[in-house]
C-alpha positions in Angstrom: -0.7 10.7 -25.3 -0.4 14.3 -23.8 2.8 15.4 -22.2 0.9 16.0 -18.9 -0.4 12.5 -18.7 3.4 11.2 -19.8 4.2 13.5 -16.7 1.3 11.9 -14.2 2.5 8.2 -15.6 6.1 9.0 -14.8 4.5 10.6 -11.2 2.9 7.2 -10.8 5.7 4.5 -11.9 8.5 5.8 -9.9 6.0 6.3 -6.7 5.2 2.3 -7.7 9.0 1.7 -8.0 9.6 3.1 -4.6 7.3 1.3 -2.9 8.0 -2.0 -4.2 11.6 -1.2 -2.9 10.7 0.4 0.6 8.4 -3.0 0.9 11.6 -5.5 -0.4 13.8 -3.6 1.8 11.2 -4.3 4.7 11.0 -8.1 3.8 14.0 -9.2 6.2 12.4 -7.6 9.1 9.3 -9.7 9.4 11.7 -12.1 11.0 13.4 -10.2 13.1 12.1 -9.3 16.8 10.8 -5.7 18.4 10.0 -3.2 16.6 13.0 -2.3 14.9 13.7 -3.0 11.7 17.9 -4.0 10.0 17.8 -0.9 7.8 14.6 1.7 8.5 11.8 1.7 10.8 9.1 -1.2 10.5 6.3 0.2 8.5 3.0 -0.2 9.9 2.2 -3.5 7.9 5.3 -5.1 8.8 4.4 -4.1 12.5 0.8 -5.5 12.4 2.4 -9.1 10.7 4.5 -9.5 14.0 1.6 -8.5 16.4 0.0 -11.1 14.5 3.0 -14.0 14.5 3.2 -12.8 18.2 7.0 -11.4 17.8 8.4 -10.5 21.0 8.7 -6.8 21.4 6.1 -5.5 19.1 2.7 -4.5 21.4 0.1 -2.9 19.4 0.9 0.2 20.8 4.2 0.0 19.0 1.7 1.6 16.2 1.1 4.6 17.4 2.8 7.9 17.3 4.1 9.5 13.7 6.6 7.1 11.8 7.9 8.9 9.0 8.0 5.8 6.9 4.6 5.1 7.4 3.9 8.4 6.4 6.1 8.5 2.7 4.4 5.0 1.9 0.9 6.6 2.2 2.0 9.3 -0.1 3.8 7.1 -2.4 0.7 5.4 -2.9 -1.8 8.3 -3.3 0.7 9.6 -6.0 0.2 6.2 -8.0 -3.3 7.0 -7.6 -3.3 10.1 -8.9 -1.3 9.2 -11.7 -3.5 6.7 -12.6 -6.7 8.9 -12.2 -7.1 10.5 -15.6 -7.5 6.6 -16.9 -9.4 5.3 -14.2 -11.9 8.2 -13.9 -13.2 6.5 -17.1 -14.2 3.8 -15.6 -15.8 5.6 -12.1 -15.1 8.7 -11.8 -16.2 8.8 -8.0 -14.3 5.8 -7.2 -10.9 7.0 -8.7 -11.8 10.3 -6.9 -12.5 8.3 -3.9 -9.4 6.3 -4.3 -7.0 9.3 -5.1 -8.4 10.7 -1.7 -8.0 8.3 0.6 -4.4 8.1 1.2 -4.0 11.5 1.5 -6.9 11.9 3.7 -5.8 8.9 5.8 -2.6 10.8 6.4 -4.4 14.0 8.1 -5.9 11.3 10.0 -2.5 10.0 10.3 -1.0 13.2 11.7 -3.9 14.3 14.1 -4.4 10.7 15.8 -0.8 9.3 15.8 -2.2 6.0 14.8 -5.0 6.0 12.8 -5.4 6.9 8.8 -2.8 4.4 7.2 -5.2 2.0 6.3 -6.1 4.5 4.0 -3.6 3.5 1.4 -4.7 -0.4 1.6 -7.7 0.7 0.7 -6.8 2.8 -2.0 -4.9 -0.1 -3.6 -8.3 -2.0 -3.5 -10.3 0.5 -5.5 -7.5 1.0 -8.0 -6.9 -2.6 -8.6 -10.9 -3.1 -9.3 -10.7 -0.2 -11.3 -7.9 -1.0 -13.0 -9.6 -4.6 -13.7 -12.1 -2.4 -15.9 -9.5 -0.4 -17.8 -6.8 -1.2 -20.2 -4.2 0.9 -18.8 -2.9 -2.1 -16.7 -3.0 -5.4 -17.0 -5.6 -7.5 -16.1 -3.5 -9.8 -14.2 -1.7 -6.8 -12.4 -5.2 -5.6 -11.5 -6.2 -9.1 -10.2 -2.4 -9.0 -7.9 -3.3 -5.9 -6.3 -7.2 -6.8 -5.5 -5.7 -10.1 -3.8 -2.6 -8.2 -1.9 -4.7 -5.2 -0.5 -7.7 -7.7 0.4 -5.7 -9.9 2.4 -3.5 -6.5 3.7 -6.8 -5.2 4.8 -7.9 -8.8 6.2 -5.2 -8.8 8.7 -5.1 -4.7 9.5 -8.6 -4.3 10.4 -8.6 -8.0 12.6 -5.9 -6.2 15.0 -9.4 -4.5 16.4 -10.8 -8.1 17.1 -8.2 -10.7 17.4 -4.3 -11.6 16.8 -3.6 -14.9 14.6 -0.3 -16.8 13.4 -2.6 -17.5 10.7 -3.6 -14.0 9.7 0.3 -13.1 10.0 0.8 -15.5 6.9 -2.3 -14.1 5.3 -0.8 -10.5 5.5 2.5 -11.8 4.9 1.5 -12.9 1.5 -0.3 -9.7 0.8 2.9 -8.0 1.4 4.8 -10.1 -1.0 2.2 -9.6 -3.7 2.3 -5.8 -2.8 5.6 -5.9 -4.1 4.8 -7.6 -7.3 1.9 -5.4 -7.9 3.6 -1.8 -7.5 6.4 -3.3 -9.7 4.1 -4.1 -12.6 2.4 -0.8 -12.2 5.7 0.7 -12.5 7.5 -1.8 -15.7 4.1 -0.6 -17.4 3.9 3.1 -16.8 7.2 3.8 -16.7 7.0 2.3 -20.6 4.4 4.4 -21.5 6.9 6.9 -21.0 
């Protein structure tokens, strides 16, 4: 393996590491009310799974304006794509392009609209995990994690436009948790190749 590919897996496995741990520290504060979280800010999912258990204190303008939070998880998660592009790009090359771009063009987004652009990264996570589901750089079970936690992440982000649900908190909810299980195994197994 090439040092700079060594270098873009080590990029990639600590930026998996730290979200995993930004997201566990997070976990308490689903249960807690307003917008507020015990330790940092809510992140934006974490907001959007108390809109949708109809927590006191969160209003779905509670999601706008610049959290920097929101804004390190997006480019935690663009630099896991990254590092995982030079593998992925032989699968598609336009969708790991397309999937390397997104978060960091969600965040421009971010910065200009003060609200819209993070769904950038869910997205992101989506196209990796299919890609990833076609490669053998990670797991196929770790592939089939993340396309179930950034589907149903996705699921309950874009159904704040329509409608809010207890139901569709759980559904995000679990997404979360599998979040955390994904970014882990996509760090154990670059961090390895290391």
């Amino acid at each position: 393996m090439a040092k700079h590919q060594k270098t873009l897996y080590t990029l990639a496995g600590v930026a998996a590491a730290m979200v995993a741990v930004l997201f566990l520290i997070a976990l308490p504060d689903m249960l807690s009310t307003g917008s507020q979280g015990y330790l940092l800010p809510n992140n934006f999912i974490v907001l959007i799974i108390k809109l949708h258990a109809g927590i006191g204190g969160v209003a779905l303008t509670t999601l706008d304006g610049i959290n920097l939070l929101d804004g390190t998880l997006v480019v935690l998660v663009g630099l896991i794509a990254v590092g995982l592009y030079p593998v992925l790009k032989r699968v598609n090359t336009v969708w790991a392009v397309i999937a390397a771009a997104l978060p960091f063009v969600g965040l421009i987004m971010f910065f200009i609209t003060q609200g819209t652009g993070r769904s950038g990264m869910l997205a992101a996570g989506l196209i990796l995990s299919l890609l990833m589901l076609w490669s053998d750089a990670i797991g196929k079970a770790t592939a089939i994690i993340g396309i179930v936690a950034s589907g149903l992440l996705l699921i309950g982000d874009i159904s704040t436009a329509f409608t809010f649900s207890p139901i569709l908190a759980i559904v995000m909810g679990t997404g979360y948790v599998l979040t955390i299980v994904w970014c882990t195994l996509i760090a154990i197994a670059l961090l390895r190749k290391h």
